[in-house]
C-alpha positions in Angstrom: 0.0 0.0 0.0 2.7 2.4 1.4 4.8 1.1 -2.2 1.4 2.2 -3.8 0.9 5.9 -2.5 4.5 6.9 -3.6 3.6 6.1 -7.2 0.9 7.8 -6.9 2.1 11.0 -5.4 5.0 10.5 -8.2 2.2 10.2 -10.9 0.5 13.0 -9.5 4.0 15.0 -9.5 5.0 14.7 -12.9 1.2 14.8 -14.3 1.4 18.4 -11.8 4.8 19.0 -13.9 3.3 18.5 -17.1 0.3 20.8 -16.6 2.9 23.7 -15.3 5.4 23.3 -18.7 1.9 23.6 -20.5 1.0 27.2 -18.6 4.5 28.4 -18.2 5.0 28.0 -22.5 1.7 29.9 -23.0 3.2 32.7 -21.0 6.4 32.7 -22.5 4.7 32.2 -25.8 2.9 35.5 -24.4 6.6 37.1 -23.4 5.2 37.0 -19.8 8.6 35.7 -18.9 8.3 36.6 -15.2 5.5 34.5 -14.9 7.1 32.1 -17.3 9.9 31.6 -14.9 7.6 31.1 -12.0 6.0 28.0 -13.3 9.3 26.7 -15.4 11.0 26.3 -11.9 7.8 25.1 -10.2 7.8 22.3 -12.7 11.6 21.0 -12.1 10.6 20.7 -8.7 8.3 18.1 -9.5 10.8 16.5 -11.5 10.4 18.4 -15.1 14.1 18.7 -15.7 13.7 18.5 -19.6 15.8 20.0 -22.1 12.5 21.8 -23.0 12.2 23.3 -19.3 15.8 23.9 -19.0 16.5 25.8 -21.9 13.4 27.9 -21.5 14.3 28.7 -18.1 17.6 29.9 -19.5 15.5 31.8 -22.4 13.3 33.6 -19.8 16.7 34.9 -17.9 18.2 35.6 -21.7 15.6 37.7 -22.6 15.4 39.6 -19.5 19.3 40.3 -19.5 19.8 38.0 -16.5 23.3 36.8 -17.9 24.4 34.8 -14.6 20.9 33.2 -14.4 20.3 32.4 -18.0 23.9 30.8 -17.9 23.2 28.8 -15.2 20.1 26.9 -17.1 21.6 27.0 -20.2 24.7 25.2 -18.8 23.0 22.3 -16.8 20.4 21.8 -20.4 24.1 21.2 -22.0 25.2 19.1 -19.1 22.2 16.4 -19.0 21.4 16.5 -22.7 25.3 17.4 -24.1 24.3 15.3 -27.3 20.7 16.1 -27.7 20.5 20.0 -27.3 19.1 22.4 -30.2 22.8 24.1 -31.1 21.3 27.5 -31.1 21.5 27.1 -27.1 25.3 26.2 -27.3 25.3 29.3 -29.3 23.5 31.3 -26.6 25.6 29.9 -23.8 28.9 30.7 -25.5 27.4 34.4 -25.4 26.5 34.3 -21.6 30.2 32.5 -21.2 31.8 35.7 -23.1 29.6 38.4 -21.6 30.9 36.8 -18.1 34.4 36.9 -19.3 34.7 33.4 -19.2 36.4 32.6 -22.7 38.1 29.1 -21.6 34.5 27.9 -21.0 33.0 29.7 -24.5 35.9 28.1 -26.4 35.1 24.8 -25.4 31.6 24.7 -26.3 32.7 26.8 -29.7 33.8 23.6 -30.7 31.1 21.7 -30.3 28.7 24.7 -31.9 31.0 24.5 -35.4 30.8 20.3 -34.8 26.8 20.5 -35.1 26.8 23.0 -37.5 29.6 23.3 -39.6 27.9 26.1 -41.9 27.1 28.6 -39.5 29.2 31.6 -39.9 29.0 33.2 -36.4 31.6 30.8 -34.8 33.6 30.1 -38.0 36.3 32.6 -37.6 39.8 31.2 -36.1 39.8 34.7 -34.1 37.1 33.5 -32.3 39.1 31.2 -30.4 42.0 34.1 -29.5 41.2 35.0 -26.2 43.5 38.4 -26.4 41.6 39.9 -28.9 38.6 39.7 -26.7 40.7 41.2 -24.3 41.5 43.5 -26.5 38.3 44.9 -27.1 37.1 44.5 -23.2 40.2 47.2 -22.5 40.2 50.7 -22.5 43.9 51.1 -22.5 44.5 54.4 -25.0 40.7 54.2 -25.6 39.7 58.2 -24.6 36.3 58.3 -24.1 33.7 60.1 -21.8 30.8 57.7 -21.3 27.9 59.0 -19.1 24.3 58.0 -18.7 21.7 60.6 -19.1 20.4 62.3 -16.3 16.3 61.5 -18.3 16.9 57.7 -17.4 14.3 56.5 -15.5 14.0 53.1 -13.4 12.2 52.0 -16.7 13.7 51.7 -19.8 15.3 54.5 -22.1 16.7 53.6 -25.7 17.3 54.6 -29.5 17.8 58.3 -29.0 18.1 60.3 -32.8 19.1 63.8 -32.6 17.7 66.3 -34.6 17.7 70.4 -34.8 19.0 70.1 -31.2 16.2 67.7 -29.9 16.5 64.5 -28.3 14.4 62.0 -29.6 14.5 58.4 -28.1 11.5 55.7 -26.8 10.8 55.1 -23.3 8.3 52.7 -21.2 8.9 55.6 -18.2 4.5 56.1 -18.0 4.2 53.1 -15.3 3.2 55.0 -12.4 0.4 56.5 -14.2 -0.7 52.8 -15.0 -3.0 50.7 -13.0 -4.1 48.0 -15.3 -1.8 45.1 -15.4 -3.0 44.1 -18.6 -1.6 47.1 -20.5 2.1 46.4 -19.4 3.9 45.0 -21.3 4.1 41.5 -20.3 7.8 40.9 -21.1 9.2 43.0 -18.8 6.2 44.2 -16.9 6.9 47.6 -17.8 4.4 50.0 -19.7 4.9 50.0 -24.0 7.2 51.9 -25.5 6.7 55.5 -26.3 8.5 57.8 -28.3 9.5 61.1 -26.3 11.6 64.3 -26.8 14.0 66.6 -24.8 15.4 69.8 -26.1 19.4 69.9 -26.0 21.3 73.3 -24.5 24.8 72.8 -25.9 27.0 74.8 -23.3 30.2 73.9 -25.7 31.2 71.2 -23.3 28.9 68.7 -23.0 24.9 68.3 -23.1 22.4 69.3 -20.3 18.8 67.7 -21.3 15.7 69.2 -20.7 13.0 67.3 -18.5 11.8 65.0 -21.2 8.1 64.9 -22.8 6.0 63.1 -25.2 6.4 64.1 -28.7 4.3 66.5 -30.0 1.6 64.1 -31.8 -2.1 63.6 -31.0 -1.7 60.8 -33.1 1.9 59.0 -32.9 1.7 57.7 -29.6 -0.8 54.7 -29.2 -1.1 52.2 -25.9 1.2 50.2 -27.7 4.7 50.2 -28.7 6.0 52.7 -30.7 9.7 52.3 -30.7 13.2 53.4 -32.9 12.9 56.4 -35.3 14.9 58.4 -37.8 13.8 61.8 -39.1 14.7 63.0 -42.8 17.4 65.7 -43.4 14.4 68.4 -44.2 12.7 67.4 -41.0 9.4 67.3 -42.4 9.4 63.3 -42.4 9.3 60.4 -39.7 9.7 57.5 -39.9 9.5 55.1 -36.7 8.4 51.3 -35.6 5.2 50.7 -34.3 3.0 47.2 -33.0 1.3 45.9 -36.0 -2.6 47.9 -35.0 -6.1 47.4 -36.7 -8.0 49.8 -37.9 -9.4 50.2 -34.2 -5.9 50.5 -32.5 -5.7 46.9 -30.9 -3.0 44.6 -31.6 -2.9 42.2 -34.4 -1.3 39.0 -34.8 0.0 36.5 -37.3 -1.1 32.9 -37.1 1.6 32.0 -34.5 0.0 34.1 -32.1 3.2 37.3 -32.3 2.4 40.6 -32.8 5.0 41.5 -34.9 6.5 45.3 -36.1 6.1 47.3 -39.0 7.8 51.0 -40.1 5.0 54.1 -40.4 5.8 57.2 -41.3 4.7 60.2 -40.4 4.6 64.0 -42.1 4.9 67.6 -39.9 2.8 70.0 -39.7 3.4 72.7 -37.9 4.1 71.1 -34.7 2.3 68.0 -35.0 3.1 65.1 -36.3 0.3 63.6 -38.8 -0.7 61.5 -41.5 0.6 58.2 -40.1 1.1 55.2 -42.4 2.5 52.1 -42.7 5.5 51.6 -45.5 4.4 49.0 -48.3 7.1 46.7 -47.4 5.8 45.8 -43.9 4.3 42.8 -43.7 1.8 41.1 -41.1 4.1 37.4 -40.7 7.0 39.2 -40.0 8.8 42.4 -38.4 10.2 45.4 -40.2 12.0 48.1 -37.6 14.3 50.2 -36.7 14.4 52.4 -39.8 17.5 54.5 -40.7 18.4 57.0 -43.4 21.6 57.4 -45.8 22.8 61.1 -45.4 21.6 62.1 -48.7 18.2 60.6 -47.5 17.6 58.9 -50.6 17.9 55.0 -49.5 15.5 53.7 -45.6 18.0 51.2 -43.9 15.8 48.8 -41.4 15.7 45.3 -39.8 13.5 42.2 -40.7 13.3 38.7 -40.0 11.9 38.8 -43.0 12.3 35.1 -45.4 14.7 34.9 -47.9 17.2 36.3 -45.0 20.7 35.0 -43.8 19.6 34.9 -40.1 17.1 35.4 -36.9 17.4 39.0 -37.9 18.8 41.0 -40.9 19.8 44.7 -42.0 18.2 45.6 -45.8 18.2 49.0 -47.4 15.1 50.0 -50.0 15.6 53.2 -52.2 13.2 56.3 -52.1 12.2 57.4 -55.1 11.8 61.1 -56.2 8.2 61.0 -55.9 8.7 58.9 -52.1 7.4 55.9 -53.3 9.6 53.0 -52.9 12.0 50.3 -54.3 12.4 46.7 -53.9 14.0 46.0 -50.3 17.5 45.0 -50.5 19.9 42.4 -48.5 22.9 44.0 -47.5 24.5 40.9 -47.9 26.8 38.2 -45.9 29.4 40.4 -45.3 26.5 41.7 -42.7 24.3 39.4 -41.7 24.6 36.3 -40.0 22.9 33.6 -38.9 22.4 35.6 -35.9 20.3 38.9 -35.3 22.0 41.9 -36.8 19.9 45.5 -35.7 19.5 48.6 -34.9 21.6 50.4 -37.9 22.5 53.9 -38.1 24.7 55.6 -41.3 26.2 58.1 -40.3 27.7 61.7 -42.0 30.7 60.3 -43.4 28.5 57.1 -44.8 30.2 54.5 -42.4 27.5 52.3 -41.2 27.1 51.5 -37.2 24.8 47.9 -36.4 24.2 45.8 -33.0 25.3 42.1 -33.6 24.9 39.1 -31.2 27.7 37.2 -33.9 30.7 38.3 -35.7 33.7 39.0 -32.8 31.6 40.1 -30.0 31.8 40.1 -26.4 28.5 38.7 -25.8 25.1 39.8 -26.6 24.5 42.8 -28.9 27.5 44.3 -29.3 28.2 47.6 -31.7 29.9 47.6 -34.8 31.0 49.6 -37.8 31.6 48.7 -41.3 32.4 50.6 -44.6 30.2 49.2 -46.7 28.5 52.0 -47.8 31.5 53.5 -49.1 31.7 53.7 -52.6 35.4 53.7 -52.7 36.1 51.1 -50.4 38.0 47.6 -52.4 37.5 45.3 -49.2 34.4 45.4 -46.5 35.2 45.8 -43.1 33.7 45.3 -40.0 35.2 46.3 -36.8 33.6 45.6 -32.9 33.9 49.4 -31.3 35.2 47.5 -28.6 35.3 49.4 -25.0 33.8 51.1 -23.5 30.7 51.5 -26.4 30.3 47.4 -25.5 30.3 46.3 -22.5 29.7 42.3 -22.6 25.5 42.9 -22.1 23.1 44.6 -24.9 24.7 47.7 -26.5 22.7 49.3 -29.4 20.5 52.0 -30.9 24.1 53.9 -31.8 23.9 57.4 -33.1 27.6 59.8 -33.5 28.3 63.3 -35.1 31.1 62.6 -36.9 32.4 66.5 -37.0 32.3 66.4 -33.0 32.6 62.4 -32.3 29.6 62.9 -29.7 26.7 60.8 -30.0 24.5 58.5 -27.8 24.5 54.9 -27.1 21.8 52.5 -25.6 22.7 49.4 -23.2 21.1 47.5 -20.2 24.9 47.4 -18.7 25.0 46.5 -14.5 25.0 50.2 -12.5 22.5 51.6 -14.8 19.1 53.3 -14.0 16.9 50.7 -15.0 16.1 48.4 -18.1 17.5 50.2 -21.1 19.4 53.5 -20.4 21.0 55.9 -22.9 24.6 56.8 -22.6 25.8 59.9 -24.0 29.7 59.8 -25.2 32.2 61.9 -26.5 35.0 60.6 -27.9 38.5 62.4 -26.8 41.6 62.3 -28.3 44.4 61.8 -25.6 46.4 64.8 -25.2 49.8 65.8 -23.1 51.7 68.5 -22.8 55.9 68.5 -23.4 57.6 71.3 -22.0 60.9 72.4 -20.4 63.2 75.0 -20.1 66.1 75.9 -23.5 70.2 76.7 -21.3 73.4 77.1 -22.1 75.1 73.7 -21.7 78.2 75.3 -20.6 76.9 77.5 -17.8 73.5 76.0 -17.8 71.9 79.9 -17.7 68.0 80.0 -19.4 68.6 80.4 -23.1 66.2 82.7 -24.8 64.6 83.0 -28.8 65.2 79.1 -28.9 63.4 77.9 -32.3 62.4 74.6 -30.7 60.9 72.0 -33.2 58.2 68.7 -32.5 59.4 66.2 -34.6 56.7 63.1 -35.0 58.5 59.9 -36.0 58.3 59.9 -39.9 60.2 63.2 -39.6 57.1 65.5 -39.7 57.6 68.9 -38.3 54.3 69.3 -36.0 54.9 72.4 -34.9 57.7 75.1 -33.6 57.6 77.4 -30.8 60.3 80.1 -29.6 61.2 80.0 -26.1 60.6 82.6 -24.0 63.1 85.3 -22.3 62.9 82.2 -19.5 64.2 79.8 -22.1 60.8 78.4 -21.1 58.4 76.6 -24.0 55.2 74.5 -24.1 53.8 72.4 -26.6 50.5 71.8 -26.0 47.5 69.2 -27.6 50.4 66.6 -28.3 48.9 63.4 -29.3 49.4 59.8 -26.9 51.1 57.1 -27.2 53.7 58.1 -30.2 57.6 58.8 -30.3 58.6 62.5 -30.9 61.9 63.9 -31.4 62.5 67.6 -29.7 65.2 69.8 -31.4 66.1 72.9 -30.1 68.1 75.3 -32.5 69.4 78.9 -31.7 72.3 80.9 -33.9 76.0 80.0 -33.1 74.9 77.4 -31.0 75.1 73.5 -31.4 71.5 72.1 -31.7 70.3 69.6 -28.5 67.9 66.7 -30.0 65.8 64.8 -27.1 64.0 61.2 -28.4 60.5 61.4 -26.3 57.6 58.9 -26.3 54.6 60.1 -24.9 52.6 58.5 -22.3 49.2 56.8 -23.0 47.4 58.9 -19.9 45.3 62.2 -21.2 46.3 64.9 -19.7 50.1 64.0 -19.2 52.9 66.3 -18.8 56.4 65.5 -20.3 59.3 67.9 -19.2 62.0 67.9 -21.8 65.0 70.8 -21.2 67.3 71.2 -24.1 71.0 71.8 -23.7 72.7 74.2 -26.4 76.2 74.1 -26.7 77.8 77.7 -27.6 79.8 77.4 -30.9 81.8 80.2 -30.2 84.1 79.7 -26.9 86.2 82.7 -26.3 88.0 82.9 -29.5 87.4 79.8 -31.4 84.6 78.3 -32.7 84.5 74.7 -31.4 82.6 71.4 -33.3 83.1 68.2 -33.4 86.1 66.9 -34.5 86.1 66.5 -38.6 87.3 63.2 -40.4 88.4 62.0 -43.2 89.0 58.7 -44.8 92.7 57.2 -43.9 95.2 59.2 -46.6 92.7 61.2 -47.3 91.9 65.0 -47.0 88.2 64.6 -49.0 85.5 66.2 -47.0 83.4 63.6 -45.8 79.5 63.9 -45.6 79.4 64.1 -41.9 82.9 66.4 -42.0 80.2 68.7 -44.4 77.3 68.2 -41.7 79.7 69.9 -38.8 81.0 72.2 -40.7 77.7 73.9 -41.8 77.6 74.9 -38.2 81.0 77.1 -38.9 78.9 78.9 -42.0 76.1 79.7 -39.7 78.4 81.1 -37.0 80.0 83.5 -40.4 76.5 84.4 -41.5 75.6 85.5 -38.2 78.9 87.3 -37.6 79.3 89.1 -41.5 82.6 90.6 -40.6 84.1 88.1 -38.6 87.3 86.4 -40.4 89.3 83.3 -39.4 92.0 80.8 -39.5 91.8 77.6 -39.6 94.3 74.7 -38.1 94.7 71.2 -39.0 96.6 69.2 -36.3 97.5 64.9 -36.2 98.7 62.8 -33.8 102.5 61.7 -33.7 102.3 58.5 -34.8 103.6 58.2 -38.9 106.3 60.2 -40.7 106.3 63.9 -39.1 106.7 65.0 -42.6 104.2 63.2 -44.1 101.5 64.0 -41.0 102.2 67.9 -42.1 101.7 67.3 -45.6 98.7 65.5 -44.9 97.0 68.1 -42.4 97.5 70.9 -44.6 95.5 69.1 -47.5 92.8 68.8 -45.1 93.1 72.0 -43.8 92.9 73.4 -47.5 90.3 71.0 -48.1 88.2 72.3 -45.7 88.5 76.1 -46.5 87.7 75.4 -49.9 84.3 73.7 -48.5 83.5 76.9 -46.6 84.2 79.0 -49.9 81.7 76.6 -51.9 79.4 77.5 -49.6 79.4 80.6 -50.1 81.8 82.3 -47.2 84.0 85.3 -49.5 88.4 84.3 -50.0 89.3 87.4 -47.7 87.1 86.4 -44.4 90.0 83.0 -43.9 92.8 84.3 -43.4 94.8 81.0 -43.6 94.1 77.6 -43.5 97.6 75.5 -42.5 98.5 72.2 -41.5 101.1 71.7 -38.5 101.3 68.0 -38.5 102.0 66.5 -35.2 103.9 70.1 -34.0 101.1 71.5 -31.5 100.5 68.3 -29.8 98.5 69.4 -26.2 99.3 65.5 -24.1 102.3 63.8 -23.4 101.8 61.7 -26.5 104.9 62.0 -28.5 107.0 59.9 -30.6 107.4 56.4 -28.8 105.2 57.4 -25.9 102.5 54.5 -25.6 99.1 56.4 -25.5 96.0 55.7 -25.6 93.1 56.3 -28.8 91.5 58.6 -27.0 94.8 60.5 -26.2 95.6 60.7 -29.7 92.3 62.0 -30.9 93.0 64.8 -28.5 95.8 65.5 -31.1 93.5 64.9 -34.0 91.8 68.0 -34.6 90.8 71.0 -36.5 90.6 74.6 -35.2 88.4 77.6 -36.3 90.0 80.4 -34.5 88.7 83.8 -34.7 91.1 87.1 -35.8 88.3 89.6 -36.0 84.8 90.5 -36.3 83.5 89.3 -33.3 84.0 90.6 -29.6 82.5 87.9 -26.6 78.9 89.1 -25.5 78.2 90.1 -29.3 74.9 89.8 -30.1 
């Protein structure tokens, strides 16, 4: 008897079980996932621990951005049924591994995804399984940009915000207080439907300050429905935005599944009312059209559609608008776009580069945002690049919108720390400046030098900019870019120009300090460079003999009257009569460069070689020396006879 009872309570149990899965997948069915949950989990308590039941649990935290939770499901579906499972929920739980930063675990099950279906380009790329480039793009490191969510967010949920004539426009479920009939939330997320609303923009120059925020102005836009992402023409006299597919009588309509699906309506202004609201021919009642864009001419309507004849859950298609605004065919934008996956939510922006949110390509879980150049008419070779950091964050980033003359613009994500569901972001995206500075001297008495020409150098030899130091010897460059290796040259008259290699840093706001060090080319009577040489046995002037002695013609241009002589000395080792022969070639040699370039005969008053007789060390014949010794000895002199008195300006 007792044996009896405890099949019975077990048949009761799993009968219980069954008649729970049956409710929950009406709710879900309903997008009621809250409730969905509810009875999902009250089922695997009475033993329901299908693949069915597990992987919806994991659907209902999916779709309500409950990453940890939705993991959690999904991973013990793929631990009791590793064989069996649908791969689109590997797929899913390779996102919630990557949005949790856990790449091992995503890479593991990437293999098994590509096993089960070897076609599918979201997982196809070897980069997917190179963890540092998701590192990469989860980094900030020399990424300079101000991220801040918008003081209109709302506990409920904010998204899609279009700018136009400095108005915020952007779709918001934020009406919930004034609501008292649970049956028109919104029975996803329990939250009111979307409506669109506006907030007037007061650009102080430095960033945005929003108005309080207010329904558009439309008697007729608005429904008790949703009415979601829009895009306004260049003129401003059209709209175009998604809407709930609505009979004639405003109440929802629905395809045979039972899904109310989306469609695009437009809209025409007058005065400041928004009127004559239709539907675009290409919507259609089986399947969802949204989240309309335009091209900057306004000549081509870029949307979403899971639409047939696509690549994936969700695809981007553009459809021309003729002169007269009727349409054209709508057009695929192709494979280099879509996936398998859901690709959304595009934008185009001024410069024709296309923004989208992807849940494939490299992504770090989720929608993330990309760019391509598609739409480039010039471009040889498509490209699609993940923003990276901090526009994704690893949870649903979308509804992207950028000047491109100021790089500001607004993003949409349901990121941890936010307000509530959705929130918009606003960004502006900094280039990372320093500052390199210092002080010009005098290497030999290490005074301030003044009226230095001091030179930024970037590293292909590009001269960003010069400055003049100041009767401080003090200079600033200012706005110099991160991250990059600059050479700093100071340069004055009659002195020897100081060169400093400098990398900058890759923290904004950095300040370098970088003192130059002029040597004086005239000390007391001579002029002093570095030591000149020639090839052995030879008195040719050598390219870098040439490059020093340009600095004794810019001491003579400076100084017009001043006239000179010029010594050539050797060491003592060779013939003493051959060294003196040899050193007055050189020194002759040398004069004659000067002349060539352009200094008069009467201004050199000689130019002699003494050989090894004016040796200044102990390094005579049969004296062991050192090299360095004997360079001493090895060296030309410049000295001056008139024309110049010290402290000469």
């Amino acid at each position: 008897m007792k044996k009896t009872l405890i099949i019975l309570l077990l048949i009761c149990n799993a009968l219980l079980g069954y008649s729970q899965t049956k409710v929950a997948d009406n709710f879900f069915k309903g997008y009621d996932y809250s409730k969905a949950t509810e009875l999902y989990l009250e089922a695997v308590k009475n033993g329901d621990s299908s693949e069915h039941v597990l992987t919806r649990i994991g659907d209902c935290y999916y779709n309500n951005s409950d990453i940890k939770s939705a993991s959690l499901w999904y991973g013990k579906a793929l631990k009791k049924y590793p064989e069996k499972i649908n791969p689109e929920y590997i797929y899913k739980y390779v996102q919630t591994q990557r949005s949790l930063s856990k790449y091992q675990e995503a890479k593991k099950w990437i293999e098994v995804f590509r096993d089960r279906k070897a076609n599918d380009r979201r997982l196809k790329d070897e980069d997917q399984f190179d963890i540092q480039k998701f590192e990469k793009l989860k980094s900030t490191e020399k990424v300079y940009v101000t991220l801040e969510n918008l003081n209109l967010n709302t506990p409920y949920s904010e998204f899609g915000a279009f700018v136009k004539d400095n108005t915020l426009y952007f779709s918001s479920t934020r009406t919930k207080d004034t609501i008292t009939d649970e049956k028109k939330l919104y029975q996803w997320n329990k939250e009111p439907f979307l409506s669109i609303y506006q907030s007037k923009i007061d650009d102080t120059g430095q960033k945005n300050i929003l108005q309080e925020a207010e329904s558009i102005s439309s008697n007729e836009l608005n429904t008790d429905y949703h009415e979601g992402s829009l895009v306004i023409s260049n003129d401003g006299k059209t709209l175009y935005f998604t809407r709930t597919n609505l009979s004639k009588r405003s109440k929802l309509k629905y395809d045979k599944e039972g899904t109310s699906n989306v469609k695009i309506f437009s809209a025409k202004k007058q005065g400041d009312e928004w009127v004559d609201i239709s539907p675009l021919p290409f919507n259609h009642k089986t399947y969802s059209t949204g989240s309309p864009a335009l091209s900057p001419d306004g000549k081509t309507l870029f949307f979403s559609s899971d639409r047939p004849g696509g690549y994936g859950q969700t695809d981007i298609y553009k459809v021309a608008i003729k002169a007269d605004g009727t349409f054209g065919d709508p057009e695929n934008l192709g494979t280099e776009i879509n996936t398998e996956g859901r690709e959304n939510f595009p934008f185009v922006a001024k410069d024709s580069t296309l923004y989208f949110s992807s849940d494939a390509h490299l992504n770090l879980g989720l929608y993330d945002i990309f760019k391509s150049n598609i739409l480039k008419s010039y471009i040889k070779d498509v490209e699609i690049q993940n923003l990276g950091a901090p526009y994704n964050s690893g949870y649903d980033d979308f509804a992207f919108y950028v000047d491109t003359e100021t790089q500001a613009g607004y993003l949409s994500s349901n990121r941890p720390n936010g307000k509530g569901g959705d929130d918009i972001y606003s960004f502006v995206s900094n280039k990372c400046n320093q500052t390199i500075s210092g002080t010009t001297k005098n290497k030999k008495t290490s005074e301030p030098l003044a009226k230095v020409t001091v030179k930024l150098v970037d590293e292909n030899g590009k001269i960003i900019e010069r400055v003049s130091s100041d009767d401080n010897g003090e200079y600033e460059f200012i706005n110099v870019e991160c991250d990059k290796k600059y050479k700093v040259i100071g340069e004055k008259a009659v002195f020897k120009s100081d060169l400093k290699d400098v990398t900058s840093s890759i923290i904004n706001g950095d300040k370098i300090n970088v003192d130059l060090f002029l040597t004086p080319l005239i000390i007391d009577n001579e002029i002093v460079i570095n030591p000149i040489f020639f090839d052995y046995n030879k008195s040719t002037i050598r390219s870098d003999a040439a490059y020093e002695l340009e600095n004794i013609v810019a001491v003579m241009r400076v100084h017009t009257n001043m006239v000179i002589k010029i010594e050539a000395h050797t060491d003592s080792r060779g013939k003493k009569s051959y060294n003196e022969k040899l050193s007055d070639r050189r020194a002759k040699s040398t004069r004659d460069y000067l002349f060539s370039r352009g200094i008069s005969k009467d201004r050199i008053q000689s130019a002699i070689g003494y050989g090894e007789n004016q040796l200044i060390n102990r390094c005579k014949d049969r004296v062991k020396c050192s090299e360095a010794e004997h360079q001493e000895n090895r060296r030309s002199k410049f000295i001056i006879i008139s024309g110049y008195t010290p402290n000469s300006k």
